[in-house]
C-alpha positions in Angstrom: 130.5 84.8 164.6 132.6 87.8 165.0 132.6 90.7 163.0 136.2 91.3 161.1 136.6 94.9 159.8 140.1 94.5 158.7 142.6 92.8 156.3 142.3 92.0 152.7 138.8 90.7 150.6 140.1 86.5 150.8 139.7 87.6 154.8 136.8 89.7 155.6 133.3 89.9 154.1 133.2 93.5 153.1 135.4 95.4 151.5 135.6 99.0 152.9 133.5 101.6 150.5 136.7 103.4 148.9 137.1 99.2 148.0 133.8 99.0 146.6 134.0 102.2 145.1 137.3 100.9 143.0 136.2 97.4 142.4 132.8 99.1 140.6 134.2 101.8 138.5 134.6 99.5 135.9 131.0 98.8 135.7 130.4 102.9 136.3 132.3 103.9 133.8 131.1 101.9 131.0 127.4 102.4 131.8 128.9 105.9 131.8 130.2 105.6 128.7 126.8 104.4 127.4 125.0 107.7 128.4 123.9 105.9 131.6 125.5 107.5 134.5 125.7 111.5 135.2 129.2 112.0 136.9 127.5 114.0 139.7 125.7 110.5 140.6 126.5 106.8 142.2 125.8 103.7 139.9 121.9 103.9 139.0 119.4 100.8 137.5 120.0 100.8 133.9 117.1 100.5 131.8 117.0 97.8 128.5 118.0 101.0 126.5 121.2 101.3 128.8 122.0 97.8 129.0 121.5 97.6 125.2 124.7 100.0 125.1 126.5 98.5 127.3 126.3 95.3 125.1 127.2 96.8 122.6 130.2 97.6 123.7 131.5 94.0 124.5 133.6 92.0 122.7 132.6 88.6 121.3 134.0 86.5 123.9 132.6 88.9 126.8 129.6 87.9 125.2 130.1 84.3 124.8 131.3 83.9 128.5 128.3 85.8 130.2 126.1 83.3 128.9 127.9 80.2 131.5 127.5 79.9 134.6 130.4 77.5 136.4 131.7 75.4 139.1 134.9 76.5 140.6 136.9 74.3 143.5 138.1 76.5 146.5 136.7 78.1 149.6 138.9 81.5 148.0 138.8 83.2 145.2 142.3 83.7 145.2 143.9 81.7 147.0 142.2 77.7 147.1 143.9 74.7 148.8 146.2 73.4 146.8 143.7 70.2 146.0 141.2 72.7 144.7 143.8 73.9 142.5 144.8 70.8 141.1 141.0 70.0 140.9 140.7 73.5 139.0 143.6 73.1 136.6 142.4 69.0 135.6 138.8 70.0 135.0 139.2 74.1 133.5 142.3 74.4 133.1 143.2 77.9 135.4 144.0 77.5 139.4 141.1 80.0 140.8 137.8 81.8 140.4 139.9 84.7 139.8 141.7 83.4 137.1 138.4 81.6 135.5 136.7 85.2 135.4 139.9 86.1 133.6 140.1 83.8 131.1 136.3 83.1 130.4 134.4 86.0 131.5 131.5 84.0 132.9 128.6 85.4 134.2 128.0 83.4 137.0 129.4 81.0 139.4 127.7 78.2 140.8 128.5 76.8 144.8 128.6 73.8 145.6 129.3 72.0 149.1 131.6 69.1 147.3 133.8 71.5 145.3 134.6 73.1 148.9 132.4 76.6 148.3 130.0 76.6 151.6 132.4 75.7 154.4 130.5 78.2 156.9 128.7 81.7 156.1 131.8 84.0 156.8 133.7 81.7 154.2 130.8 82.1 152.1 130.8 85.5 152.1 134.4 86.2 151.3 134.6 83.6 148.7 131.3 86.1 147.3 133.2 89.2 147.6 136.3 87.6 145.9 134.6 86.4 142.8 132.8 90.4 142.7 135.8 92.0 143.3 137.9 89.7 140.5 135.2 90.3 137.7 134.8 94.0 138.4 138.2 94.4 138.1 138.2 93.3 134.7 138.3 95.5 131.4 134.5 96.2 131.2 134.0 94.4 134.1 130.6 93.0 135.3 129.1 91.3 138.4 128.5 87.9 138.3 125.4 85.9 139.1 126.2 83.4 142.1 124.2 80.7 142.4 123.2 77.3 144.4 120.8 74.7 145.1 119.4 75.2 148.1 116.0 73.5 147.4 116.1 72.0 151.4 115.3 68.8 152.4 117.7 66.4 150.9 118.8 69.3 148.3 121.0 71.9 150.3 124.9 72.8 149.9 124.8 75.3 152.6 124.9 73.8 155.9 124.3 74.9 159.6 124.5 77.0 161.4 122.4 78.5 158.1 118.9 77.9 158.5 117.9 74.5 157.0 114.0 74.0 156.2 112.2 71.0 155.6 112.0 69.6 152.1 108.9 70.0 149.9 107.1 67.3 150.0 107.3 67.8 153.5 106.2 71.8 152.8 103.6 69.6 150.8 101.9 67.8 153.8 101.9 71.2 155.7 99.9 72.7 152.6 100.5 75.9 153.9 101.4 79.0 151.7 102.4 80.8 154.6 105.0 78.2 155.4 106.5 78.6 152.2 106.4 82.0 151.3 108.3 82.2 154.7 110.3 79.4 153.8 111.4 81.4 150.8 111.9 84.6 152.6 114.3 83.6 155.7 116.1 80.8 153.1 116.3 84.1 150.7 117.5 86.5 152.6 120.2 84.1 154.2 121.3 83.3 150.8 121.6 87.1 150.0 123.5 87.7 153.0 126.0 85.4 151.9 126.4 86.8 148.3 124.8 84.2 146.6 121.3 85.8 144.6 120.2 83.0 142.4 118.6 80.1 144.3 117.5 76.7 142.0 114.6 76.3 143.7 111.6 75.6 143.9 111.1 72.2 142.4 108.0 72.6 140.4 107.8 69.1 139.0 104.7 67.1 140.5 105.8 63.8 141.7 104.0 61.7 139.9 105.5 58.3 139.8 106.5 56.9 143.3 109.2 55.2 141.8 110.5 58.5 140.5 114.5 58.1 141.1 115.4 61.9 140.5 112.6 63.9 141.9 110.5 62.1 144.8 110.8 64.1 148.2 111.9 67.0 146.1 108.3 67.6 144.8 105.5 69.4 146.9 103.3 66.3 145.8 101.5 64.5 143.1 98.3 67.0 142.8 99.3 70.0 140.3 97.0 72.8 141.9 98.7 72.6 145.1 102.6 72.0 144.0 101.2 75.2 142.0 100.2 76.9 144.8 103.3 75.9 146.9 105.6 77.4 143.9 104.0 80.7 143.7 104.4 81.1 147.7 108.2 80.3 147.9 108.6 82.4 145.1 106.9 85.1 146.3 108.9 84.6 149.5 112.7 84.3 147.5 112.3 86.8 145.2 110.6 89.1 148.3 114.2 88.9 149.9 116.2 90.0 146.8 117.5 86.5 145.8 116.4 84.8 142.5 114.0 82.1 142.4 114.2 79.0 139.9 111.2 76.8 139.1 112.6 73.7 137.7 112.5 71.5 135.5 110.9 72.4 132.8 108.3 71.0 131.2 108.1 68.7 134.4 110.5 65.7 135.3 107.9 64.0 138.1 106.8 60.9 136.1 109.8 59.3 135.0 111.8 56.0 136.5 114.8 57.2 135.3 117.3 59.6 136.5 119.0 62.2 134.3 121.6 62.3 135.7 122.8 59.2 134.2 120.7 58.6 131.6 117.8 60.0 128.6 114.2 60.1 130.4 111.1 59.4 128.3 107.9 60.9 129.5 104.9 59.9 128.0 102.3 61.9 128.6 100.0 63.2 125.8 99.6 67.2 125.6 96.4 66.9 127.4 98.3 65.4 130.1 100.6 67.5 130.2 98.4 70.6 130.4 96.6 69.1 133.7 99.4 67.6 135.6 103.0 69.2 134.5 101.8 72.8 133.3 100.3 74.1 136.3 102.7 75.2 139.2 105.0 76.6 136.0 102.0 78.4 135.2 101.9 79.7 138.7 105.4 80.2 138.8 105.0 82.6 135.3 102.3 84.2 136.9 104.7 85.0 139.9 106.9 86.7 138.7 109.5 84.4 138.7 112.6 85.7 137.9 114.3 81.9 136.0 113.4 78.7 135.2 115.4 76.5 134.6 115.1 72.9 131.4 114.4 69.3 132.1 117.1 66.9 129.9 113.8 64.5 129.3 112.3 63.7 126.2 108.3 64.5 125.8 107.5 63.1 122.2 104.2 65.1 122.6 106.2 68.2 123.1 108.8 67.7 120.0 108.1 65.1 117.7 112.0 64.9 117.3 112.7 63.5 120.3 115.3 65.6 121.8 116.0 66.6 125.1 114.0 69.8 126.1 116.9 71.6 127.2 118.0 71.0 123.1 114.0 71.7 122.0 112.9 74.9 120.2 109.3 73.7 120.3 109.7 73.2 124.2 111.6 76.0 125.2 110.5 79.1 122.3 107.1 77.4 121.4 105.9 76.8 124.7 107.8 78.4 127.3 108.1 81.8 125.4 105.6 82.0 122.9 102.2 79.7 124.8 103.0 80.4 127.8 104.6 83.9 127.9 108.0 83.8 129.9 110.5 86.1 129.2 112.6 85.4 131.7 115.9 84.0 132.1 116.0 80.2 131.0 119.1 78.1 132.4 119.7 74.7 131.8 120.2 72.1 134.5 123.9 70.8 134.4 125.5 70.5 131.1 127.3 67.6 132.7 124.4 65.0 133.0 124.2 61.8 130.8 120.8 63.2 130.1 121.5 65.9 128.0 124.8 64.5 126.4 123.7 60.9 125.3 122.2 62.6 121.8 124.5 65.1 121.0 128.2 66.0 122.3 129.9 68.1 124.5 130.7 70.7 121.8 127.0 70.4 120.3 124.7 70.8 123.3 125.4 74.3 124.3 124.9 75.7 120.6 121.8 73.8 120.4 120.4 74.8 124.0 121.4 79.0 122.6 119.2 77.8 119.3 116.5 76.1 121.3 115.7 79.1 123.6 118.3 79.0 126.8 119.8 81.5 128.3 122.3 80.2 130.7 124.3 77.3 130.2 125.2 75.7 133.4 128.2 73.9 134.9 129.4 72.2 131.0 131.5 69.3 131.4 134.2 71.0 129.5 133.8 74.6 129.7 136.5 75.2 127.4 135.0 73.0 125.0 131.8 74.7 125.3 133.0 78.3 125.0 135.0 77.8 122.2 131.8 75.8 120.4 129.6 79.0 121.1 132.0 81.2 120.2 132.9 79.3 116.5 129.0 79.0 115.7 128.4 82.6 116.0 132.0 83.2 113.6 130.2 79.9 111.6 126.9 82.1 111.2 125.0 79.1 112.8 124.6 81.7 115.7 124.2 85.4 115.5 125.6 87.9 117.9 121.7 89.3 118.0 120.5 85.9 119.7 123.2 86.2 122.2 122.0 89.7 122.8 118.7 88.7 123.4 120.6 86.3 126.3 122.3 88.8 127.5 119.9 91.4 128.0 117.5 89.3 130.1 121.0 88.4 132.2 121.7 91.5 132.5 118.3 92.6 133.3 117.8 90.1 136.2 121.5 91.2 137.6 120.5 94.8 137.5 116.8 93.6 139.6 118.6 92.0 141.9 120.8 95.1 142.9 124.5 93.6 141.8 125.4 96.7 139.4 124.6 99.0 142.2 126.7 97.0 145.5 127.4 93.1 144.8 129.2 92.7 148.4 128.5 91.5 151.2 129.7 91.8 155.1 130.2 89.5 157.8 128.2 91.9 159.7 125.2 91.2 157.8 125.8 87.7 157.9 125.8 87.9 162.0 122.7 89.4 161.8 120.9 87.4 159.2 122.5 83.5 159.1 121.0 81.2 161.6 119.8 83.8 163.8 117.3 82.5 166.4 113.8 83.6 164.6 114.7 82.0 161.6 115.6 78.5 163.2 112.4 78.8 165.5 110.6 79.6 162.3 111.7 76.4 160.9 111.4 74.4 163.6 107.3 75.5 163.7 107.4 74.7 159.8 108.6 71.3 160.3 106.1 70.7 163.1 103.4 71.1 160.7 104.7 68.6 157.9 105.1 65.5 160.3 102.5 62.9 159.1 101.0 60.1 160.9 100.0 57.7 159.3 99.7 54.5 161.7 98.7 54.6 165.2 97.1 51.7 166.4 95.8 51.4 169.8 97.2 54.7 170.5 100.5 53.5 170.8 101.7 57.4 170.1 102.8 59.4 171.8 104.7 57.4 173.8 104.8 58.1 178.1 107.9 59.4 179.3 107.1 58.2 182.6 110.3 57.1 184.7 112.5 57.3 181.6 111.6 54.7 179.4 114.4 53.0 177.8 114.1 53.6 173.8 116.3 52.0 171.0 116.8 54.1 167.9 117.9 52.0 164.9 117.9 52.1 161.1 119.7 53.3 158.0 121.7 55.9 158.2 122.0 56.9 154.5 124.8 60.1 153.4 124.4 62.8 155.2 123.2 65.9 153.2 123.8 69.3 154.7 120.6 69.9 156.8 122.2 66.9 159.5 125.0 67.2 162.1 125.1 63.3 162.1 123.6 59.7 161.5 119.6 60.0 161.2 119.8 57.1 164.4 122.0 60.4 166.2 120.3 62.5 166.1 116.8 61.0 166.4 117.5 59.3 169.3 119.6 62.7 171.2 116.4 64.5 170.6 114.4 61.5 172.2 117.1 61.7 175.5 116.6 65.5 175.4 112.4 65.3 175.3 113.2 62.8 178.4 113.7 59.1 177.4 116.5 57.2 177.2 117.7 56.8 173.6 120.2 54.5 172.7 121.1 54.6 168.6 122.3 51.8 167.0 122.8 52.0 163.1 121.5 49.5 160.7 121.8 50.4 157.2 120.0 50.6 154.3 120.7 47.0 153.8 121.2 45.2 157.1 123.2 42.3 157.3 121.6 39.1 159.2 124.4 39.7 162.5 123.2 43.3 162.0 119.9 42.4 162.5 120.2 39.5 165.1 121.9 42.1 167.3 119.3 45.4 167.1 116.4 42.4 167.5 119.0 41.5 171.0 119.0 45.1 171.9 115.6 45.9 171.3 114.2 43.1 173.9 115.9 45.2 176.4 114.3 48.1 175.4 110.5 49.4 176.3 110.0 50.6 172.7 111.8 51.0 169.5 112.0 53.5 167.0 113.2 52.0 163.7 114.2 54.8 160.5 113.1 53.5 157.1 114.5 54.4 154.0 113.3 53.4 150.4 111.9 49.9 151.4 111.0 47.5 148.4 109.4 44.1 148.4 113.1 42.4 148.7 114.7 44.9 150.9 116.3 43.6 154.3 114.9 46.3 156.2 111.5 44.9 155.7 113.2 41.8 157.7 114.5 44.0 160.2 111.3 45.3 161.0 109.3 42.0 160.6 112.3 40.7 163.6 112.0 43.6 165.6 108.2 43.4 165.6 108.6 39.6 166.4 109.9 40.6 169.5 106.9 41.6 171.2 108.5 45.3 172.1 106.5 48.3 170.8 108.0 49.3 167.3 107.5 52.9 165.9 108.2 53.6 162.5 110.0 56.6 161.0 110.0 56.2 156.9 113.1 59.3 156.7 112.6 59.7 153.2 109.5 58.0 151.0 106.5 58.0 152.8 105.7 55.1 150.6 107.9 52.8 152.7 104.5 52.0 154.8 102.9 49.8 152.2 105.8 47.3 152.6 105.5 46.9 156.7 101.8 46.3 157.3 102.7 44.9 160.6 103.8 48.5 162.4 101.4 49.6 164.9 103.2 53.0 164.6 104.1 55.1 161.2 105.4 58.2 160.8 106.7 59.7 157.6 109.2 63.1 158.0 110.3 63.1 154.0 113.6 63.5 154.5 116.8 62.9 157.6 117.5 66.6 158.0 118.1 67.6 161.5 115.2 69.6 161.3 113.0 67.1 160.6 114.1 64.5 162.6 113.7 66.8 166.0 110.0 67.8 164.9 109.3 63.5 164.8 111.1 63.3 168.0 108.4 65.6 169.6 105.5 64.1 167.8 106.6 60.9 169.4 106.9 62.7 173.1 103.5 63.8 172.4 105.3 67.3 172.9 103.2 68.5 169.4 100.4 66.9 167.5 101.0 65.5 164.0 100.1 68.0 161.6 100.8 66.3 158.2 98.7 65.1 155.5 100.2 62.9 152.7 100.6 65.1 149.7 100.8 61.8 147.4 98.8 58.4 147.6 100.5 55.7 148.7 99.7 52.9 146.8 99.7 48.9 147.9 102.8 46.8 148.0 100.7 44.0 146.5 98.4 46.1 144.1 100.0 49.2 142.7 96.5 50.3 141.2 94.9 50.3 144.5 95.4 53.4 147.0 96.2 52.1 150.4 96.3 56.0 151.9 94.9 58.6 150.0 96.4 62.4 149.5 95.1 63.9 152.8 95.4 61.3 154.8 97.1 61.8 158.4 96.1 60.9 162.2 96.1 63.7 165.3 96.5 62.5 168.3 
């Protein structure tokens, strides 16, 4: 990508210094103002009693609006398709970021691939310098905190040719700190490059329940000491680079069959529980250094007898978080907009009661207009006091000042050159992934399969949505990494459900084929991939099996002489199976969760730290 030196902010990455010098005078002068800058000097770090001042210098509704963090349509700051416009003006009522700083004053901006924010890292960065240069320019202007969720895996909204990792349950069956703390450290400083210095991630929840909906793949595994151990190293690695980590989601969403996003979540367990399977890895995480974390909307009626959401709980968030356990860090919620948090209380209650509970960001609200005017009455009301959003602001503040905004909040395209995607970093993920690939399944040696004379190989399977780690279908791009490694792939898509023609016609193809690899996704007892498979075994051709997401899809196909689980259908991932199936690498892995039998959940059919070598 080439450098561009010229033209306005919505074109290039960096505005020139006499730019940056302008766009931060605001923030200068008003530190100045506070006793914080000598006129002799550049910006400094202000200290709490500087930032204190500087509080105390905003209005009310600067106050109110650096406590939200928002989505925004538009690959510009300025100057959005006209879509993202209309999308802008329906859901928050002004055209651009620009005119959102204006009117609300937010403190920071959250990306996301769908509202059109991460088309490619150049875009990225300019849309970064936009938003910096729009808020700076304000009366009292501050930087704002951009933020993402680039957990990897099946979680990422920045695409290539950024550096996409494996997932962490994948990270999980490596096992290695190394990995992650590295993992955390390229991702980081990629992130930073592009403007963006709060990452939600890691995912600190121990997956508990297999049938976990929300979380699954997402969590390092089901044993707390080393989901622990694997939080602390991507941390360390995030916050290394300069970029924000997030351990999420408080007090622990892995052991729950329902999703928050579209509904309440109970979890049951008793304190003691809690302590020795959900506490840990936050504990680690606290320990750290870690710089946010960010709620759960779950009820633990062992946590607050009054049943409410944690993200809404004082004894969660102030009793335990701040007072047991010590954070004093910045607390955001997840997404204001989930069915989780809003089924109790509405749209113009929840953000009040997340400020009483303990928060302090509120993230992405439904209606953000209903929610800044809510805040904003309860502290006129006297249910809120400008102190307690003081006490929010300060640890904002504080975590912008760490991570270098008030000093230089832009960015360049000649940092993102040198930083996005570069060569290391994909090599360094590419190793990573090596490591993670589990065997589970390999009878009679079947893997690795010869490549002798091109053997003709049939790739099918689901194909499920894409997320932003792939460059096509999961049967794509498996099998063009099989023709590169020196077979003969053929893909041939399936589904997740596969219709009997479907099926009658991969079980045709595969008798033509020396072997077939088949992708799995989320197989139940009733699924119609399970019949697939059964046909495709039927056949009498060699069947190898790639479960692309759960690794517990094994327990339902007991006939597959071959099983490989990858955790998730990211490019990345799927290239690292294709060479364990050339025999190119040796399978690394080691489930980081039990998988259980189809036919009796209480019994363990592979235990944590199971995996073949070759």
């Amino acid at each position: 990508m080439p450098d561009s030196s010229t033209g306005s902010t919505g074109n290039t990455a960096r505005p020139s210094r006499r730019t940056v010098l302008a766009a931060t005078a605001g923030v200068t002068t008003a530190l100045a103002a506070a006793g914080t800058v000598h006129a002799a000097a550049g910006p400094s770090t202000p200290d709490d009693r500087k930032l204190r001042a500087l509080i105390s210098r905003m209005t009310l509704e600067e106050k109110v609006g650096q406590l939200f963090v928002m989505r925004v349509y538009g690959h510009s700051a300025t100057d959005p398709d006209q879509a993202d416009v209309d999308a802008n003006l329906k859901e928050i009522g002004v055209r651009t970021a620009a005119e959102l700083l204006a009117k609300y004053r937010v403190g920071g901006i959250i990306y996301f691939a769908w509202a059109h924010n991460t088309r490619e890292p150049h875009q990225i960065a300019d849309l970064s310098n936009g938003i910096q240069k729009a808020s700076l320019g304000l009366p009292r202007g501050l930087p704002v905190l951009i933020s993402t969720d680039q957990e990897h895996g099946i979680v990422a909204r920045v695409g290539e040719p950024a550096t996409l990792f494996p997932g962490a349950m994948a990270v999980g069956a490596g096992g290695s700190r190394s990995d992650a703390r590295t993992l955390g450290r390229i991702a980081g400083r990629e992130l930073r490059a592009m403007g963006i210095r709060q990452d939600y991630a890691p995912v600190a929840d121990v997956n508990v329940d297999p049938a976990n909906p929300v979380i699954g793949v997402r969590s390092f595994g089901s044993e707390p000491d080393a989901v622990a151990r694997l939080v602390a190293a991507e941390v360390a690695g995030y916050q290394g680079s300069g970029v924000a980590a997030t351990a999420k989601h408080f007090p622990g969403h892995g052991d729950t069959v329902d999703d928050s996003h579209a509904k309440l979540p109970y979890i049951h367990h008793t304190r003691e529980q809690w302590e020795r399977l959900d506490a840990p890895p936050f504990r680690a995480a606290i320990a750290a250094g870690i710089d946010s974390i960010m709620t759960a909307h779950i009820v633990v009626p062992a946590l607050d007898g009054a049943e409410d959401p944690a993200t809404l709980s004082r004894p969660i968030l102030t009793g335990i978080l701040r007072e047991e356990l010590g954070y004093d860090g910045v607390v955001v919620t997840d997404s204001l907009g989930m069915e989780g948090v809003r089924t109790k209380y509405g749209d113009d209650r929840v953000p009040v009661l997340a400020l009483k509970a303990g928060v302090d960001q509120l993230l992405n609200p439904p209606s953000l207009d209903v929610a800044w005017n809510a805040v904003l009455r309860a502290v006129r009301d006297g249910e809120l006091t400008e102190d307690r959003l003081d006490t929010s602001i300060l640890r904002i503040l504080r975590l912008k000042t760490k991570l270098g905004l008030f000093k230089d909040p832009f960015v360049s395209h000649a940092g993102v050159d040198r930083t996005v995607g570069t060569r290391p970093h994909l090599a360094a993920a590419d190793r990573i992934a090596e490591r993670t690939t589990t065997l589970l399944v390999n009878e009679r040696g079947l893997l690795p399969l010869s490549r002798r004379g091109r053997p003709k190989l049939l790739v099918v399977g689901a194909d499920p949505a894409s997320p932003s780690g792939t460059t096509g279908p999961p049967t794509g791009v498996l099998a063009g990494a099989l023709t590169e490694l020196g077979f003969t792939a053929t893909a041939l898509s399936t589904g997740t459900a596969p219709s009997a023609a479907t099926i009658a016609t991969a079980v045709a193809a595969a008798r033509e084929a020396d072997a077939v690899v088949v992708g799995t996704y989320n197989v139940t007892a009733g699924s119609s991939q399970k019949t697939l498979v059964e046909q495709l075994l039927a056949t009498g051709t060699p069947v190898v099996a790639v479960a692309i997401r759960n690794p517990y899809d094994v327990a339902h196909l007991p006939g597959v002489p071959a099983y490989l689980a990858t955790y998730s259908w990211t490019d990345v991932e799927l290239r690292a199976a294709a060479r364990v199936i050339a025999g190119k690498v040796e399978p690394r892995g080691t489930l980081p969760v039990p998988v259980q039998r189809a036919d009796d959940p209480a019994a363990v059919l592979y235990p944590v730290g199971h995996g073949l070598g070759y």
